[in-house]
KEKE-372564 format. One line per 4 residues: number of its first residue (from 1); their letters; for each residue x, y, z of C-alpha. Coordinates in steps of 0.05 Angstrom, whole numbers, plus 5000, padded with zeros to 4 digits. Layout:
N
NUM> a> X:Y:Z ~ ...
END
This chain:
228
1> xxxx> 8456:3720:1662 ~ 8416:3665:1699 ~ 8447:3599:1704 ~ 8403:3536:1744
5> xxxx> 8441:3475:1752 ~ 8420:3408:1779 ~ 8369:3436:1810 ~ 8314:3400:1850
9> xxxx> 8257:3416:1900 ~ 8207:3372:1933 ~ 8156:3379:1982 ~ 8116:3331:2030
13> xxxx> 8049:3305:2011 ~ 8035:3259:2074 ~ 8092:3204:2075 ~ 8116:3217:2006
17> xxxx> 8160:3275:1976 ~ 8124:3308:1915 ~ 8184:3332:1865 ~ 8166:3398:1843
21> xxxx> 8228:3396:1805 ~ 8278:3354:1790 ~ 8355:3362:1762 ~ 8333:3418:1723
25> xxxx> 8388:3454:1684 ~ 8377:3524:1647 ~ 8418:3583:1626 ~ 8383:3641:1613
29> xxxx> 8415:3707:1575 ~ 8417:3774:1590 ~ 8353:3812:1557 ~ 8317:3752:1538
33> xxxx> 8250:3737:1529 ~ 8232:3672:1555 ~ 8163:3626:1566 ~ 8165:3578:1612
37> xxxx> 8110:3528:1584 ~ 8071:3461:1617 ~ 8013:3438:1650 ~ 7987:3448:1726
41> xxxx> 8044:3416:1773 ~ 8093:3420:1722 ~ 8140:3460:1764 ~ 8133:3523:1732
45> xxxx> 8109:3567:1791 ~ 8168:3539:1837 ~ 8218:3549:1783 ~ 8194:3627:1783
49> xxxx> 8188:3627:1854 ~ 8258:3602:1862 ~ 8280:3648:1821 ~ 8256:3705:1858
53> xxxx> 8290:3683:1918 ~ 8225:3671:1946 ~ 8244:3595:1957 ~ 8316:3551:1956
57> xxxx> 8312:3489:1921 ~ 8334:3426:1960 ~ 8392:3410:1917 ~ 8434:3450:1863
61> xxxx> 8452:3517:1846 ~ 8420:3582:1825 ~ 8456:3637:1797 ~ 8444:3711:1775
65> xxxx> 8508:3754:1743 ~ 8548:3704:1773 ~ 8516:3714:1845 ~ 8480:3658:1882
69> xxxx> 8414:3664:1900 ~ 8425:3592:1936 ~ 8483:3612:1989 ~ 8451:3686:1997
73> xxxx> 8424:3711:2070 ~ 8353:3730:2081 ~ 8378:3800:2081 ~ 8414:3797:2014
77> xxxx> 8356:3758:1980 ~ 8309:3826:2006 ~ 8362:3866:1978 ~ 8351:3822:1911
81> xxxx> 8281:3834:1900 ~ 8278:3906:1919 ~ 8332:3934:1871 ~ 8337:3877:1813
85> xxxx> 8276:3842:1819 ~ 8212:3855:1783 ~ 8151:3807:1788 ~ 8076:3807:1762
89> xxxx> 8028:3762:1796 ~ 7966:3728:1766 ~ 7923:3770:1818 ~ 7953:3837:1807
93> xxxx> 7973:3850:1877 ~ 7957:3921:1870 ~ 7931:3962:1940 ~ 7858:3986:1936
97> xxxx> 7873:4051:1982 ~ 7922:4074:1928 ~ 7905:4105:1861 ~ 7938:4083:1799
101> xxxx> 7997:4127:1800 ~ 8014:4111:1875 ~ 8016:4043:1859 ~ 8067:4051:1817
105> xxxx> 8108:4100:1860 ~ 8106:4050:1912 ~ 8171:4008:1906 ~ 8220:4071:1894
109> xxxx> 8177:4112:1958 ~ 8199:4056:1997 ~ 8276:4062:1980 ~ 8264:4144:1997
113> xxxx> 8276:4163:1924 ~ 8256:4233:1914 ~ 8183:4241:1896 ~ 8186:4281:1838
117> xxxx> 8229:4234:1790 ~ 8186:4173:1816 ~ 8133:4208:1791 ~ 8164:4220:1717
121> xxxx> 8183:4154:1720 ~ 8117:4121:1741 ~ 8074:4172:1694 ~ 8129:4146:1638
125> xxxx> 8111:4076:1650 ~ 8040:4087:1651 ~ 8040:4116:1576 ~ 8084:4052:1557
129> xxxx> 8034:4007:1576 ~ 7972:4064:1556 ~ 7947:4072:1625 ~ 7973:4146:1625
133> xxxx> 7894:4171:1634 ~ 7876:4119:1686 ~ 7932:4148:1726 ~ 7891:4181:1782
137> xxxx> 7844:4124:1780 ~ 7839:4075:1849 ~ 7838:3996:1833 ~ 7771:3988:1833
141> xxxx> 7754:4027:1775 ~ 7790:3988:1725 ~ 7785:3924:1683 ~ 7829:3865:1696
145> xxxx> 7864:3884:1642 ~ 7880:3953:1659 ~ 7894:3930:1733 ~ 7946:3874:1701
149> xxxx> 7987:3939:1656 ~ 7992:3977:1720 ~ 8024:3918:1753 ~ 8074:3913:1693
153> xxxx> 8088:3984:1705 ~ 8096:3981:1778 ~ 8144:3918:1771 ~ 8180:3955:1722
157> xxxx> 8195:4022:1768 ~ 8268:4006:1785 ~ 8285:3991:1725 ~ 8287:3908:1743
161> xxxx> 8355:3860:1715 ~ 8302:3802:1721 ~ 8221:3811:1706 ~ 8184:3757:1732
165> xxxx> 8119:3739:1705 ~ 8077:3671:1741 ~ 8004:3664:1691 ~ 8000:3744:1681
169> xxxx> 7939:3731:1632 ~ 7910:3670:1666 ~ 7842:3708:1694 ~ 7831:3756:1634
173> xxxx> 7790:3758:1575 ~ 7812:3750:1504 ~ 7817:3825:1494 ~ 7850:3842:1559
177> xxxx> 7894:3786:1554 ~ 7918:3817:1482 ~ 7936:3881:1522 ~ 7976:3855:1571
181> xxxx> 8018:3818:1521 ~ 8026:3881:1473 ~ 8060:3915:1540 ~ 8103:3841:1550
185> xxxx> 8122:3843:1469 ~ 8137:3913:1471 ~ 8183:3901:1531 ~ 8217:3845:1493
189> xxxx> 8226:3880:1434 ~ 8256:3941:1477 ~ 8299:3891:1515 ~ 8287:3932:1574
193> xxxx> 8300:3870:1618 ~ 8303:3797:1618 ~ 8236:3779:1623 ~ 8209:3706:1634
197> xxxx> 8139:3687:1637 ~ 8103:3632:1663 ~ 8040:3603:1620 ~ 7989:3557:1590
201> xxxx> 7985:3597:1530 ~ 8003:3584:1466 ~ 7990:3664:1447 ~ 8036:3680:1501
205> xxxx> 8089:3621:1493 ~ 8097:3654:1413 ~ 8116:3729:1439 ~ 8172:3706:1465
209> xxxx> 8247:3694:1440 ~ 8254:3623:1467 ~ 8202:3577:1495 ~ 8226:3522:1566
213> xxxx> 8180:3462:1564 ~ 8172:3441:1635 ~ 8140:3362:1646 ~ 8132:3337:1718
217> xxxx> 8191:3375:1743 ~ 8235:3366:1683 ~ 8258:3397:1614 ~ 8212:3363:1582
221> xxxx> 8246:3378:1508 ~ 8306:3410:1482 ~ 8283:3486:1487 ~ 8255:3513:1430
225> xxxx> 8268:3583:1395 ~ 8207:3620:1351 ~ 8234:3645:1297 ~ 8240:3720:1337
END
């Protein structure tokens, strides 16, 4: 499903370039579950965000079903994330003016889907990841746990090709953190999408199918499967 070939990105620090990454080469298949592992500057983040369509790398190529994320327009690449695209940020990116629910809604409103499926849909969701009675909650009265599940449920509204996930446990507590990943291992286990996740941690690294060790812009190792 995902194929990343040769590819490189760097950025300026003063008179130098910085190599985020450099000549990496994955291929990625449909429905898997995949951590993306290594320390701070490793590359991970830009990998994710170039495979989002939220960057272009400098050299190589980037492909999804075939499709290039690489020679795509601005509009296509929108196109991309609103219809295939799923992704859950470290910091929850949820609106405070919106309740749970709404949240949730939010992606399909946008496309003018009709409210009341959204609704099923989102109130679906919400029981998958066992938010179903926070549903008329606003932001502010939930955990970062909670606030984290609702994110997985709002990237998961339209029913995503790709889920995206940069440090989704990285400011959570042991016990939230072990919430967030039952709603990742369920998803896995469902194969609802592919689903690759960007982490430090070793709990999260062995939910998944396959683990990518990332090393100052490079495969680090030959990737390594869990015994899944």
């Amino acid at each position: 499903m995902i194929e990343v070939r040769k590819v490189s990105r760097r950025y300026r620090q003063g008179e130098s370039p910085v190599w985020a990454l450099h000549g990496v080469d994955l291929r990625i298949q449909d429905r898997e579950f995949v951590a993306i592992v290594g320390e701070s500057g490793s590359g991970k983040s830009t990998l994710l965000h170039l495979l989002g369509g939220l960057d272009k790398p400098d050299e190589g190529e980037i492909l999804v079903d075939g499709w290039s994320l690489v020679s795509a327009t601005d509009r296509e690449l929108t196109q991309y994330r609103r219809t295939r695209l799923g992704i859950v940020f470290q910091f929850f990116n949820l609106l405070p003016t919106l309740n749970v629910l709404e949240n949730v809604c939010l992606p399909l409103q946008l496309q003018g889907q009709k409210e009341k499926e959204v609704r099923q849909r989102a109130l679906e969701l919400l029981e998958m990841v066992g938010l179903q009675h926070r549903a008329r909650h606003f932001v502010h009265q939930l955990s970062g746990g909670e606030m984290q599940r609702a994110a997985i449920a709002r990237a998961l509204i339209h029913r995503p090709k790709l889920l995206l996930a940069d440090e989704p446990t990285g400011n959570l507590d042991a016990e939230n953190a072990e919430r967030v990943m039952e709603a990742f291992r369920w998803i896995g286990e469902q194969g609802l999408t592919t689903l690759l996740i960007a982490t430090h941690s070793r709990a999260v690294a062995g939910a998944a199918h396959r683990v990518i060790r990332l090393a100052t812009g490079k495969v680090a190792a030959p990737e390594v499967s869990s015994e899944k």
